[in-house]
C-alpha positions in Angstrom: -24.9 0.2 -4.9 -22.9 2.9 -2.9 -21.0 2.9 -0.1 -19.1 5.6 1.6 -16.7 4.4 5.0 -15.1 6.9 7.4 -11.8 4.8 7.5 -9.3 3.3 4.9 -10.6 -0.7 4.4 -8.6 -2.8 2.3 -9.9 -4.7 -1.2 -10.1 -8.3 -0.7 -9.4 -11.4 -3.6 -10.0 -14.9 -4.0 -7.3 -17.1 -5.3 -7.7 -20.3 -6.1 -4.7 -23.6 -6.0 -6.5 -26.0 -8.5 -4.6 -29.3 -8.4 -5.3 -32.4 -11.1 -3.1 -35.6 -11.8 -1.2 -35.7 -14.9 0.9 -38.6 -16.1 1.1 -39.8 -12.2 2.5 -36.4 -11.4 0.5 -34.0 -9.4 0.3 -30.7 -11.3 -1.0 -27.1 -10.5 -3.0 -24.7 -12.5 -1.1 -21.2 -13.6 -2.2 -18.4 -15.0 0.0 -15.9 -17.4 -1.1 -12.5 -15.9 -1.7 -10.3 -19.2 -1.6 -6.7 -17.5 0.4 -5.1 -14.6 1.4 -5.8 -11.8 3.9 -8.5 -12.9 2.8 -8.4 -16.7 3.9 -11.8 -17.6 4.4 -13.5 -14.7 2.7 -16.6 -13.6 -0.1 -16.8 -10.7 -2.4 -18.9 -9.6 -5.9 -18.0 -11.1 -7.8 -15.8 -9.1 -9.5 -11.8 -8.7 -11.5 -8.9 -6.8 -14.4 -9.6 -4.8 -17.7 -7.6 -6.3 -19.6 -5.6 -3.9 -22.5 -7.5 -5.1 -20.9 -11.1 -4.5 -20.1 -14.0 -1.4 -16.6 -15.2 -1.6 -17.3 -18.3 -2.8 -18.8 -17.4 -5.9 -16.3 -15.0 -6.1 -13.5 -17.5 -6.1 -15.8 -19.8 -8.7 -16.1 -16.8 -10.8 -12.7 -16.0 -11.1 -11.5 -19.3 -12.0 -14.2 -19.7 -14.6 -13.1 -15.9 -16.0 -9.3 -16.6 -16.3 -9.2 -20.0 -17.1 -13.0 -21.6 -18.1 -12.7 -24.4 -15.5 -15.9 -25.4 -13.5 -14.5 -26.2 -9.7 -18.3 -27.8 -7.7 -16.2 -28.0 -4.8 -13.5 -25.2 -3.3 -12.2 -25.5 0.2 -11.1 -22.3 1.7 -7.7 -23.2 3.4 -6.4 -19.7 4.4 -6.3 -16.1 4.4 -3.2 -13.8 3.8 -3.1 -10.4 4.7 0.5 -9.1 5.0 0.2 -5.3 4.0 3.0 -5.6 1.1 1.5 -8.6 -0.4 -0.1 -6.4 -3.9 1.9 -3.0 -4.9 -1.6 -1.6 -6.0 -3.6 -1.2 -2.6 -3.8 -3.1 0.5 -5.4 -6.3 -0.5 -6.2 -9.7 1.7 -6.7 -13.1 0.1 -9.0 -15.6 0.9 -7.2 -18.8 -0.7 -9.4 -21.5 -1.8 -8.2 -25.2 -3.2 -9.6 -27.5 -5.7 -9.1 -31.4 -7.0 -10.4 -32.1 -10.3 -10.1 -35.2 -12.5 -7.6 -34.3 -15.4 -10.0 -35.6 -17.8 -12.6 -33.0 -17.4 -10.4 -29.7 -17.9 -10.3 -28.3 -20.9 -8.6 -24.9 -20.2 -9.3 -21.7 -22.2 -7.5 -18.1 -20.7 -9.9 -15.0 -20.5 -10.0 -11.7 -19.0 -7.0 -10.5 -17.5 -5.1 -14.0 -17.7 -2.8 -14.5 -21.2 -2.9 -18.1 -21.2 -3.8 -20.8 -18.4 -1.0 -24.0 -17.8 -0.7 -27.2 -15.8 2.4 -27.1 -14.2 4.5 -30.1 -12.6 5.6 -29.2 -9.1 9.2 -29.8 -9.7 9.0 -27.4 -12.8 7.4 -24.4 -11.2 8.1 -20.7 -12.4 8.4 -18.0 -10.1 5.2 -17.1 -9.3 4.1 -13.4 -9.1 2.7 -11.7 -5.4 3.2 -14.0 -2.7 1.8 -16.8 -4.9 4.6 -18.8 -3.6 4.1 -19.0 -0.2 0.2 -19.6 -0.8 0.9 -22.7 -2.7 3.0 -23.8 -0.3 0.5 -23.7 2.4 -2.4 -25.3 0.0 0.2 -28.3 -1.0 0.6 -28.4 3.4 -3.7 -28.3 3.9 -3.8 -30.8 0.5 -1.3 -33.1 2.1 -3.2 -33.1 5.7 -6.7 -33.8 3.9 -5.7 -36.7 1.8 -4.6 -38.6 5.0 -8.6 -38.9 5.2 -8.1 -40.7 1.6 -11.8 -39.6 0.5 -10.7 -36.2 -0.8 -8.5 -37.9 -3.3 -11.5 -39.4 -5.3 -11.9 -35.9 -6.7 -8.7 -36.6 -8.9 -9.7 -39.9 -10.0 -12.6 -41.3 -12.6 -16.2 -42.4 -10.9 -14.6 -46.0 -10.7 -10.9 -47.1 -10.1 -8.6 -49.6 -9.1 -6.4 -49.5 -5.5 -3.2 -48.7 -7.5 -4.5 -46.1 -8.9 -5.9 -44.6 -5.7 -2.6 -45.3 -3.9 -0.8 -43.2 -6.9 -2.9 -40.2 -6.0 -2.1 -40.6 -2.2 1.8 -40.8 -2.9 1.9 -37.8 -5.5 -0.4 -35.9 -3.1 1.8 -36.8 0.4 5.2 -36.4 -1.9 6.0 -40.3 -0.7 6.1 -43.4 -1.3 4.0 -46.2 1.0 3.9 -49.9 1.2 0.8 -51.3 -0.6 -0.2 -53.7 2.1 0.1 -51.1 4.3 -2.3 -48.3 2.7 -4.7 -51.2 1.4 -5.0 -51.9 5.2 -5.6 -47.8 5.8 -8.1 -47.8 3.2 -9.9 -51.2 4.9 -10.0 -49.7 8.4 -11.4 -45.9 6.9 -14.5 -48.3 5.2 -14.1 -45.4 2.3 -14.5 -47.7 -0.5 -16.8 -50.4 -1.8 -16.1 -53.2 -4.5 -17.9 -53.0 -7.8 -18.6 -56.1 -9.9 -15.9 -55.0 -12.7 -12.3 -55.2 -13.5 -9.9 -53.6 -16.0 -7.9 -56.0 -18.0 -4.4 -55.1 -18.6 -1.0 -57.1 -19.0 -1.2 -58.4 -15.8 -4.0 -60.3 -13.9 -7.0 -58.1 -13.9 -7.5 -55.6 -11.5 -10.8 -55.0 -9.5 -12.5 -51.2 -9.9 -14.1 -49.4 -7.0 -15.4 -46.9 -6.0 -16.7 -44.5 -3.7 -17.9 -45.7 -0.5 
């Protein structure tokens, strides 16, 4: 496929913020960028659309290449476009976000990425490009969409308990809330239903649910 343009056009990317929960903790995934520019830094996982390819399966790709994690569902959150942002060409990013279940991921670096890492929030590295400010603004649109509460089943098994669906709200939001109060929330949004089981623990069993 060629293509010839009588103007300068710019390359365009997909990168990708994948979140998961880890210990309680909400965690990002990193990639180890194996060539130049910044050879060694840390990124978030992403790469060059194909002439051939939509943006979506461009983002999927990418995430798949660099770090062999399967993401069903990507929201696109934002585009950044500031002319300095890549020291090879003038690139814009379409920035995409994903929640997956920690016990799915099995991660495996390929291509152009060293090695692929789950990092903590409060432990981040500095992140190469303006990485930085694009996980800033997906941890801003992540925050915003689990006020809606149903986003956050994506981090959770098929069936769960209220405490551990409140745990995901408070490591996603960055704060504590009172359980009466977000048991009421989750009441009034009708976004879960009961199921017949409970998990037994050292306190009095707890009830699973799940997805409304």
């Amino acid at each position: 496929m060629a293509f010839t343009y009588a103007y300068p056009h710019p390359a365009v990317a997909a990168d990708i913020a994948v979140f998961t929960l880890r210990r309680g903790a909400l965690h990002v995934l990193l990639i180890e960028r194996a060539g130049e520019p910044f050879k060694g830094a840390w990124a978030l996982p992403g790469g060059f659309l194909q002439p051939d390819e939509e943006l979506d399966a461009c983002a999927r790709r990418e995430l798949r290449e660099e770090t062999s994690v399967e993401a069903e569902v990507l929201v696109h959150f934002g585009n950044f476009s500031a002319p300095g942002r890549d020291p090879r060409e003038r690139v814009i990013s379409v920035a995409y976000l994903a929640l997956l279940a920690s016990d799915e991921l099995r991660l495996a670096a390929d291509t152009d990425a060293a090695q692929a890492q789950w990092f903590a929030l409060d432990a981040l590295p500095e992140l190469a490009f303006d990485h930085a400010t694009i996980l800033q603004r997906a941890l801003a649109a992540l925050g915003a969409r689990a006020r809606e509460v149903q986003p956050l089943f994506a981090l959770l098994p098929p069936r769960f308990t209220l405490s551990q669906l409140q745990g995901a709200y408070e490591a996603v939001i960055g704060e504590e809330v009172e359980k009466r109060n977000f048991r009421k929330m989750v009441a009034t949004l009708a976004c879960v239903r009961e199921t017949e089981d409970f998990v037994h623990g050292a306190h009095r069993p707890a009830r699973l649910y799940e997805p409304a």
